[in-house]
C-alpha positions in Angstrom: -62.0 -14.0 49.6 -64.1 -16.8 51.1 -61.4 -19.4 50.4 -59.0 -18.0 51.5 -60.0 -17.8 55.3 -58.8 -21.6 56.4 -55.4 -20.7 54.8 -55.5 -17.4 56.5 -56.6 -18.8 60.2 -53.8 -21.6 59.5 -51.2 -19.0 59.1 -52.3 -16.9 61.9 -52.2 -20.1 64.3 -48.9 -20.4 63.4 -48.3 -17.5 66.0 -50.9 -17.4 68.5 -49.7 -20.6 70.2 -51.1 -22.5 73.0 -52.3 -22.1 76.5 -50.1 -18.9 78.4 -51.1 -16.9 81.2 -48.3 -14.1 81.4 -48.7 -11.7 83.9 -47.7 -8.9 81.9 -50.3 -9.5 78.9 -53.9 -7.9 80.2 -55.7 -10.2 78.7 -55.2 -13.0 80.8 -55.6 -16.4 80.5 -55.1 -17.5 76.4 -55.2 -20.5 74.6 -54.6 -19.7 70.5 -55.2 -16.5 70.8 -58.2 -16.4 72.8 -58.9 -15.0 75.9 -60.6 -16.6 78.5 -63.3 -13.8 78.6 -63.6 -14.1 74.9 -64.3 -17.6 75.3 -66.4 -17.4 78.1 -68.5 -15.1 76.0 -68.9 -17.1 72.6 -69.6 -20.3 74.9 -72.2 -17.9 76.6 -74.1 -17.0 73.6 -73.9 -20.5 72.0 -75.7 -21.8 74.9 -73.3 -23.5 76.6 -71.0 -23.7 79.8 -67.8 -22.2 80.3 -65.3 -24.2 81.0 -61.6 -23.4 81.1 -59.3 -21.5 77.6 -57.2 -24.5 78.0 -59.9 -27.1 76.8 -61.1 -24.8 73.8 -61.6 -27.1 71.1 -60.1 -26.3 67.1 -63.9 -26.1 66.0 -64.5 -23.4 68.9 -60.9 -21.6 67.5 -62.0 -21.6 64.4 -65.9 -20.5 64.8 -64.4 -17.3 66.9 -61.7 -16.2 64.9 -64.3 -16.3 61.5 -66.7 -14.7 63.6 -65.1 -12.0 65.7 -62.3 -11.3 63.2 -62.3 -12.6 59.7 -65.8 -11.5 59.0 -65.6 -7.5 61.3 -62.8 -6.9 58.5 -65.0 -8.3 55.6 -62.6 -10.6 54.7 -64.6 -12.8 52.2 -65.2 -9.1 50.3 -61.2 -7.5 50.0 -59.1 -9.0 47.1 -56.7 -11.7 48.3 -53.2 -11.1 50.6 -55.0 -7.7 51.5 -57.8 -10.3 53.2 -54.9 -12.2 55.3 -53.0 -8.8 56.0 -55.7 -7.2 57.4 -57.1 -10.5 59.2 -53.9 -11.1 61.1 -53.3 -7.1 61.4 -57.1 -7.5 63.2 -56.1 -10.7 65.2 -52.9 -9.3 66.8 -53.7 -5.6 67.2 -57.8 -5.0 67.0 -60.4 -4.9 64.3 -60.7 -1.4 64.7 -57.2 -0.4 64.1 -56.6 -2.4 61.2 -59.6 -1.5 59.4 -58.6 2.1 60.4 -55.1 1.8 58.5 -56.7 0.0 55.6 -58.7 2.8 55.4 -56.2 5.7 55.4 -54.1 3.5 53.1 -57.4 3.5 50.4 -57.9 7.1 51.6 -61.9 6.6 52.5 -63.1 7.8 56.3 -61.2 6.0 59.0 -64.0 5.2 61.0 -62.8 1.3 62.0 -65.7 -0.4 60.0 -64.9 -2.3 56.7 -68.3 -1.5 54.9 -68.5 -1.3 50.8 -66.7 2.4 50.4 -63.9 0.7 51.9 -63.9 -3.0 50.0 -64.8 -0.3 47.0 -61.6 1.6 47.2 -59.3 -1.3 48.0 -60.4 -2.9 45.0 -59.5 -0.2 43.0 -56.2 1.5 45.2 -53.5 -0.6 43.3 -54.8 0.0 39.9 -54.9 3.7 40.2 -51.8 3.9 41.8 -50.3 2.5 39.3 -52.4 4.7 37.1 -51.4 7.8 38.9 -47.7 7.1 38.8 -48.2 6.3 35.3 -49.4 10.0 34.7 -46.7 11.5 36.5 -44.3 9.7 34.5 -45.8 11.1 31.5 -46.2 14.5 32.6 -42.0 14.2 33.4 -41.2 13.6 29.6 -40.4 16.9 27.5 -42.9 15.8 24.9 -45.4 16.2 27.6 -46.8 19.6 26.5 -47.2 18.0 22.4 -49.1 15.0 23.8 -50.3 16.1 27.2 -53.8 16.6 26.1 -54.3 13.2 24.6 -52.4 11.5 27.0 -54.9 13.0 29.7 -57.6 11.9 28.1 -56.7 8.3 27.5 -55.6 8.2 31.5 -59.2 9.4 33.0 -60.4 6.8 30.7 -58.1 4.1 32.0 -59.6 5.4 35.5 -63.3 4.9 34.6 -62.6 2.1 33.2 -61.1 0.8 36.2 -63.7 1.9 38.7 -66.2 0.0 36.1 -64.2 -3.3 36.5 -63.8 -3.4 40.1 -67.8 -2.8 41.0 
């Protein structure tokens, strides 16, 4: 959800730290999680001249993590905690895979890309889960085969009612 980003980019900075330049991590030169290349880059196509990770500025932080992260994963469109999860899921591990474990999770096409099928079916995953869980319950009880039918009924109604509310 759109209000939520600010929280969200505060908790991420919580663990992307300051300036490192370990020789083990491939990408380099970081300040708050962001590359020098990535910097480079953004200062590039905002017109302006790149100048050392270390001097990034909380506006430039900020601007790059809505840009590059927050909004690839559509996080002003998924419901809220799945936003962050996915966000800081994005930050630390790629865009691409995160949105491609969302998607298995939501059971749509993995194809990396948060577009609507995927905010669609996230919207909607927890409600029939519990729905589903719901019907296996019932179809446990011994009453099942007196009440079945009904029951049935009244559950893929519960469904299309659900998809209704979460368009």
């Amino acid at each position: 959800m759109k209000e939520n980003y600010p929280q969200a980019l505060r908790q991420v900075l919580k663990y992307e730290g300051g300036y490192v330049d370990h020789p083990k991590d491939p990408g380099g030169p970081t300040n708050k999680g962001v590359t020098q290349a990535v910097y480079d880059a953004w200062q590039k196509k905002n017109g302006l001249p790149t100048q050392s990770v270390r001097n990034i500025s909380d506006a430039a932080v900020a601007a790059i993590y809505k840009q590059q992260y927050w909004d690839a994963i559509s996080g002003d469109d998924l419901p809220s905690g799945v936003d962050f999860a996915v966000f800081d899921y994005a930050v630390n591990s790629g865009v691409s895979r995160a949105a491609k474990t969302l998607q298995g999770i939501v059971g749509v096409t993995q194809d990396g890309q948060i577009g609507p099928a995927t905010i669609q079916a996230t919207k909607t995953y927890i409600a029939m889960t519990v729905t589903n869980k719901r019907l296996a319950f019932m179809q446990s009880l011994s009453i099942w085969s007196t009440f079945g039918r009904g029951w049935s009924a009244r559950i893929a109604d519960v469904k299309n009612q659900i998809l209704a509310l979460t368009k």
